[in-house]
C-alpha positions as a Markdown table, in Angstrom:
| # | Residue | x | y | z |
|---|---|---|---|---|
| 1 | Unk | 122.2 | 133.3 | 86.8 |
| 2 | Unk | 120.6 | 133.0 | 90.4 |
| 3 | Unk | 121.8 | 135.8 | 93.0 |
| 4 | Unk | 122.8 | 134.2 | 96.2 |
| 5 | Unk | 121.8 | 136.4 | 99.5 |
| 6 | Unk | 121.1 | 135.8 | 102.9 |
| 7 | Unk | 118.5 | 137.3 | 104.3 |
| 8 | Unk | 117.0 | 138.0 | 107.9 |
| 9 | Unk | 113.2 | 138.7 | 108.6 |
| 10 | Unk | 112.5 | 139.7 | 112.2 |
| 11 | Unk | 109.0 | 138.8 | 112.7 |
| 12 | Unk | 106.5 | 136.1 | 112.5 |
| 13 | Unk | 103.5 | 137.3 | 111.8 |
| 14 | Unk | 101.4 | 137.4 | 108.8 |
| 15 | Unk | 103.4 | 140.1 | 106.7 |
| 16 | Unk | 106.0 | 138.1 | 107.6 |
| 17 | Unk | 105.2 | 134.7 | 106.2 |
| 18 | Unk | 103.4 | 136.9 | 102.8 |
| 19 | Unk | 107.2 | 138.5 | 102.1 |
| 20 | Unk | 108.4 | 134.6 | 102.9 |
| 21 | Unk | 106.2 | 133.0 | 100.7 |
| 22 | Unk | 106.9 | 135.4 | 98.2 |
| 23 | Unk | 110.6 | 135.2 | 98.4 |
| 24 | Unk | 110.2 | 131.5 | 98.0 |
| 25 | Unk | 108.2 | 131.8 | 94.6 |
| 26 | Unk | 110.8 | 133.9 | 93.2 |
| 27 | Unk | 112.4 | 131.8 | 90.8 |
| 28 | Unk | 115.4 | 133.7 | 89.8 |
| 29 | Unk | 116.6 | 134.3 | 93.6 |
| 30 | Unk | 118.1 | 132.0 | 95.8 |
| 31 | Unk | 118.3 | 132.7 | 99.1 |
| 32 | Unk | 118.6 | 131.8 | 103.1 |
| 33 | Unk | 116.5 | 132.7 | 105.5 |
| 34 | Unk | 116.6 | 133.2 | 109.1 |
| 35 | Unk | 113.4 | 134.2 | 111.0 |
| 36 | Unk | 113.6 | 135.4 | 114.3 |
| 37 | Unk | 110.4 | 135.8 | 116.4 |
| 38 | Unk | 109.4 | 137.1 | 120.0 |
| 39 | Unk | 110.5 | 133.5 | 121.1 |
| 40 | Unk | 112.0 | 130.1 | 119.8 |
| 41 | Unk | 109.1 | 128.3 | 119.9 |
| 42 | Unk | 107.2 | 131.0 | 117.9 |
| 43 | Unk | 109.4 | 130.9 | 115.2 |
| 44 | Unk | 110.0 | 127.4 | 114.9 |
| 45 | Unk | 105.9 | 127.3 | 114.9 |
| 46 | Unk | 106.3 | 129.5 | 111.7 |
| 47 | Unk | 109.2 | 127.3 | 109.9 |
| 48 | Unk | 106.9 | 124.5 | 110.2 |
| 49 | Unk | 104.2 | 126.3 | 108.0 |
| 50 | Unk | 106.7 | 125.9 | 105.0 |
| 51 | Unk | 107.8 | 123.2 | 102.7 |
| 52 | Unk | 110.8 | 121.4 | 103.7 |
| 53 | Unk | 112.4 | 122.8 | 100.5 |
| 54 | Unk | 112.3 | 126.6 | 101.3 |
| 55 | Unk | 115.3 | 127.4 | 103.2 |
| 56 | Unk | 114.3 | 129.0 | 106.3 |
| 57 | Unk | 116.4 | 128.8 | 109.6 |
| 58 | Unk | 115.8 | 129.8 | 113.2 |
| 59 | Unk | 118.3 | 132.7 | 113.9 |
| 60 | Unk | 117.6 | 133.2 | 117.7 |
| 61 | Unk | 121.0 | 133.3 | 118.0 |
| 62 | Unk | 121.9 | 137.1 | 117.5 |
| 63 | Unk | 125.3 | 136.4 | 116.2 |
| 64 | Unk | 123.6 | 134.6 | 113.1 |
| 65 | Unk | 122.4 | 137.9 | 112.4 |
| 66 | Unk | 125.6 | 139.2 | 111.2 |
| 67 | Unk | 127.2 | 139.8 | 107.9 |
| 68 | Unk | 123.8 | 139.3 | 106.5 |
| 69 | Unk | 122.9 | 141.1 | 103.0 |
| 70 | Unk | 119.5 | 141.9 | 104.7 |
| 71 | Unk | 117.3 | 142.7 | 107.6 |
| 72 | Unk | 113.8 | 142.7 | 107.0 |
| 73 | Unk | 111.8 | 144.3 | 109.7 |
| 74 | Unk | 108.0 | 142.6 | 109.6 |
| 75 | Unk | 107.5 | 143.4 | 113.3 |
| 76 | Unk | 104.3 | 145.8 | 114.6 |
| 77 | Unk | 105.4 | 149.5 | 115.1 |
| 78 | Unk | 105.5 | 149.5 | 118.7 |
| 79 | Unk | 107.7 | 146.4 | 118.8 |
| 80 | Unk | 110.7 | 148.0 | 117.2 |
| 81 | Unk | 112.2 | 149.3 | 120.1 |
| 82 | Unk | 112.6 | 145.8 | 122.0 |
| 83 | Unk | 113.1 | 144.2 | 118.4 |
| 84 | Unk | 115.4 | 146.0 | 117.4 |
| 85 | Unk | 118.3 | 146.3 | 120.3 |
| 86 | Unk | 119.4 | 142.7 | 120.1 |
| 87 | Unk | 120.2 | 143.5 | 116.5 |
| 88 | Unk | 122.6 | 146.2 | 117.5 |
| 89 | Unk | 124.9 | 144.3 | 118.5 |
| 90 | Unk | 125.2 | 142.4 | 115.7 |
| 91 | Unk | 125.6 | 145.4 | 113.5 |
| 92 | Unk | 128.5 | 146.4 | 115.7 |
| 93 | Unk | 130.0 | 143.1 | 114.7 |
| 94 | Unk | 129.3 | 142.9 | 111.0 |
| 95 | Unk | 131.4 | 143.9 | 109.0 |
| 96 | Unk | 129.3 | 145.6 | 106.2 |
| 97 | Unk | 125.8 | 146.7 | 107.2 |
| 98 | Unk | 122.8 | 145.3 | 105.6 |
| 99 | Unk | 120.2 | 146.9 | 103.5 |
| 100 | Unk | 117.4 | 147.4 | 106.1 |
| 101 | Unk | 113.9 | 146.8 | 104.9 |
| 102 | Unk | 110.6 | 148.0 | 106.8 |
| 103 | Unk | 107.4 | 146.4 | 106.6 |
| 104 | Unk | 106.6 | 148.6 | 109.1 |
| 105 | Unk | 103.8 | 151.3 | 108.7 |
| 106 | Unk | 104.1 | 154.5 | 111.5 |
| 107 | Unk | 107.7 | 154.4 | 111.7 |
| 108 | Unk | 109.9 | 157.1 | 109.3 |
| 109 | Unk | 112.9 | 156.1 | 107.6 |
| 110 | Unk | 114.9 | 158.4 | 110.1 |
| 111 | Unk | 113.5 | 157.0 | 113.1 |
| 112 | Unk | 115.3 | 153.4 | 111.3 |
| 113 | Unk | 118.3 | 155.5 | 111.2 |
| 114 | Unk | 118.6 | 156.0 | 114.9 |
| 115 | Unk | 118.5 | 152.5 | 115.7 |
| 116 | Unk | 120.5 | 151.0 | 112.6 |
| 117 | Unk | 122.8 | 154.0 | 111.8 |
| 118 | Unk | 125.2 | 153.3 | 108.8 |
| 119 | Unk | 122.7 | 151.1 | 107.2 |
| 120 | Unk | 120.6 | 151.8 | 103.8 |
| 121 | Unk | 116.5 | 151.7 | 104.3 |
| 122 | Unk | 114.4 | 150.7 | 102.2 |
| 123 | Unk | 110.7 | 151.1 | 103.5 |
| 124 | Unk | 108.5 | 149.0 | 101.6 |
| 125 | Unk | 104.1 | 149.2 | 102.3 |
| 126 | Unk | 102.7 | 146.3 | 100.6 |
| 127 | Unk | 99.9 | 144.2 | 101.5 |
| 128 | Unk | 99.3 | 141.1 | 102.0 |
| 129 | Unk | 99.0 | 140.1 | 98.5 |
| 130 | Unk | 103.1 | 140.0 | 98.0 |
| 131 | Unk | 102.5 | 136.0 | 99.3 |
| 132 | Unk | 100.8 | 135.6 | 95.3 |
| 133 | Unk | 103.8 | 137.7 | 94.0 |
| 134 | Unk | 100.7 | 140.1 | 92.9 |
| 135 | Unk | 101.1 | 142.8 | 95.7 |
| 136 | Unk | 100.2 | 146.6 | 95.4 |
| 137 | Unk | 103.2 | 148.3 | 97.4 |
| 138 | Unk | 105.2 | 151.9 | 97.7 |
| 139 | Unk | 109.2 | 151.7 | 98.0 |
| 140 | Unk | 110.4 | 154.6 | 100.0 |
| 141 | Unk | 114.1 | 155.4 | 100.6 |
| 142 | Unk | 116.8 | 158.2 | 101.5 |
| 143 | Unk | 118.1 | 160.1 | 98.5 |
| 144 | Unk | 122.0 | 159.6 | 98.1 |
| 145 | Unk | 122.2 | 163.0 | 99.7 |
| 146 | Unk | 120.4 | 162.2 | 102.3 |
| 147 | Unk | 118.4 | 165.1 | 102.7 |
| 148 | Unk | 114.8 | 163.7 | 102.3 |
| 149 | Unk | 112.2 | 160.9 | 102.0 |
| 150 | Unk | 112.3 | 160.0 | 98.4 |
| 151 | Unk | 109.6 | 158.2 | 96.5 |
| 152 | Unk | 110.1 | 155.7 | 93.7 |
């Protein structure tokens, strides 16, 4: 049995289209995707580097960004900031939070806190290697308790 989600990837660039490409190899997973770069024709520029099979969407449109089962955040470090604040709004429209997933290297998993409080992140280093579905990568997340970085 396939698991249906809907995912969002903020970001256009080339960890981006690896976790992308990867998703759309996986063949127990189906899935929508909305990208979302620094502008419309950026991410449309993106889409068109894909099969017309794979399901990916422009989501410029912040309220498309709602009620998603994830965010993934493939933007540069010092982006996040100006990425991230049109996103708040939608998560103060949703009405469950996403799952939050970094890509991001230099930012801690409380810094995601502060900007997507109420949501679960998953910090995820892999390189570039994930587009084969052959990456080397470290999954990082809060403990239930929330008392620490946890390691698994």
């Amino acid at each position: 049995m396939k698991t249906q989600l809907r995912i969002g990837v903020l970001g256009v660039g080339n960890m981006a289209n690896a976790f992308v490409k990867a998703l759309n190899n996986s063949v127990n997973l189906q899935h929508t995707i909305g990208m979302k770069g620094r502008t419309v024709a950026s991410t449309y520029d993106f889409i068109k580097t894909f099969p017309d099979k794979a399901q990916i969407q422009n989501w410029y449109d912040d309220q498309l960004w709602q009620d998603l089962d994830y965010w993934v955040l493939a933007v540069k470090p010092n982006q996040i900031k100006a990425a991230s604040s049109p996103l708040i709004n939608a998560l103060s429209q949703s009405s469950k939070p996403p799952v939050v997933v970094s890509l991001m290297a230099g930012v801690s998993i409380s810094e995601l806190e502060q900007y997507f409080p109420g949501c679960q992140i998953i910090k995820v280093m892999a390189n570039l290697g994930i587009a084969k579905s052959k990456p080397m990568f470290a999954i990082s997340a809060k403990d239930l308790s929330g008392s620490a970085d946890t390691y698994k």
